[in-house]
N, C-alpha and C positions, 0 to 999 in steps of 0.2 A: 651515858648520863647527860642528864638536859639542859644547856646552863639556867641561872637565875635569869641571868639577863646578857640579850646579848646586842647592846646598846653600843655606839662605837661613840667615844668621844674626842669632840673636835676643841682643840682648843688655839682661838684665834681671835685677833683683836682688829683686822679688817675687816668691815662688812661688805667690802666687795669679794674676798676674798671666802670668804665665809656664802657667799649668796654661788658664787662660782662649785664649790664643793660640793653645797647640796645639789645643785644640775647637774657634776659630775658624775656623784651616787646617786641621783636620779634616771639618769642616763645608763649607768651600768647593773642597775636595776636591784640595786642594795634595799634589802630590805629589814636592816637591822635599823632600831628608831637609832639617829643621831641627835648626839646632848649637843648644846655648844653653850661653850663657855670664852666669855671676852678677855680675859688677866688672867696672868696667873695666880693673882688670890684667889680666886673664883674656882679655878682649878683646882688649889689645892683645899678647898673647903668641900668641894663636892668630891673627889677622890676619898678625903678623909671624913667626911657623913661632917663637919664643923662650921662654924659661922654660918653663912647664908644657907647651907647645905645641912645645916643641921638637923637629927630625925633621919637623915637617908643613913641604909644600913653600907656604912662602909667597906664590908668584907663582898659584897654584891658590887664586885666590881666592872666596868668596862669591858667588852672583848678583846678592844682596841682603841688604843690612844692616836688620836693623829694633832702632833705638837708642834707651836710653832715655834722658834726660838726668841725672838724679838716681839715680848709681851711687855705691858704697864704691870705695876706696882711686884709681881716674883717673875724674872724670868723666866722663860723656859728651861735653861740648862739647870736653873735651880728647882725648876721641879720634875726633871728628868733625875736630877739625885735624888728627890723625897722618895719621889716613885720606887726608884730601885731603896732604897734606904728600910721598906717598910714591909713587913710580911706581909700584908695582904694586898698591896702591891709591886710587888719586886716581877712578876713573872707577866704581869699585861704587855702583850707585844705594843712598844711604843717606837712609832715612823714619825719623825722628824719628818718636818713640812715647810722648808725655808724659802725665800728669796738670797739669803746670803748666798757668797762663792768664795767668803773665806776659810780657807784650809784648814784654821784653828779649830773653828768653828766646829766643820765635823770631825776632827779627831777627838776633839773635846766631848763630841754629841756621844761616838763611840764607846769614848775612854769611859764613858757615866754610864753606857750600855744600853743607848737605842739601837733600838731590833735594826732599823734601818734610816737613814738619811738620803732625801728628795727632794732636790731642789728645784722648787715651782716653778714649770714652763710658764711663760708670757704668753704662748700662743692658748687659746683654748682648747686645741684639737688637742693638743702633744698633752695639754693638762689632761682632759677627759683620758687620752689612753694612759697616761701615770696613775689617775685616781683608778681605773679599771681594773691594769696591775694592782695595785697598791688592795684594792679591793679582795679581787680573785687570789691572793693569796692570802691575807690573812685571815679572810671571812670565811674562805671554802675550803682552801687547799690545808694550811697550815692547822696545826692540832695543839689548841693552845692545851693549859694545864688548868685544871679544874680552882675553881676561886674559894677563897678563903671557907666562905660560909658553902661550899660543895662539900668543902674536905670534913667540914664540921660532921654535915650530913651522914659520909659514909664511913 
């Protein structure tokens, strides 16, 4: 089965950080379109089709969320609960994307059920091979579960 879409979204509020990601999946040769989104309002409007986002069909979800914890106006952890919180979200593998190296932090990231927690190399090489991991599994290897408006489908 083919997905709707298989867009990864990026959600982050540095734009250096965000300019690095995309030459990372540039570089590892990703060829899923990336969304990016700056707050987590923003995030959670485009996840849920609302506000700015409104009109997009919200069941045509992401393949892959790459989140970052330390957002303006909802943080991340608070939309790592919506996310899991929502049937037509609950199953999008979502990799936390931190600078943090508080402990809380990723047990908490866990405890709400990101797929996985990575915390951002400074160098860019080490970055570029975490984005390639980070890629090569969820894009290629890993066998997500079909999104809301698939299941509608069959």
């Amino acid at each position: 089965m083919t997905r709707l879409t298989s867009s990864v979204l990026l959600v982050e509020d540095d734009e250096d950080h965000t300019a690095l990601m995309r030459r990372a999946l540039d570089r590892a040769r990703v060829v899923n379109p990336l969304v990016v989104v700056s707050d987590g309002e923003a995030a959670r409007d485009y996840l849920f089709g609302i506000g700015r986002h409104a009109g997009r069909d919200p069941r045509d979800a992401p393949v892959l969320v790459l989140l970052d914890l330390k957002l303006p106006r909802i943080s991340g952890i608070d939309i790592l609960r919506r996310i899991r919180a929502h049937p037509n979200t609950q199953h999008i593998p979502v990799v936390v994307l931190t600078t943090s190296d508080l402990d809380e932090d990723l047990v908490r990231a866990y405890g709400l059920g990101a797929n996985s927690f990575v915390r951002k190399p400074v160098d860019f090489e080490a970055f570029q091979q975490a984005v390639e991991r980070i890629a090569l599994y969820w894009l290629v290897v890993n066998q997500p579960p079909p999104s809301a408006a698939e299941r509608e489908v069959a």
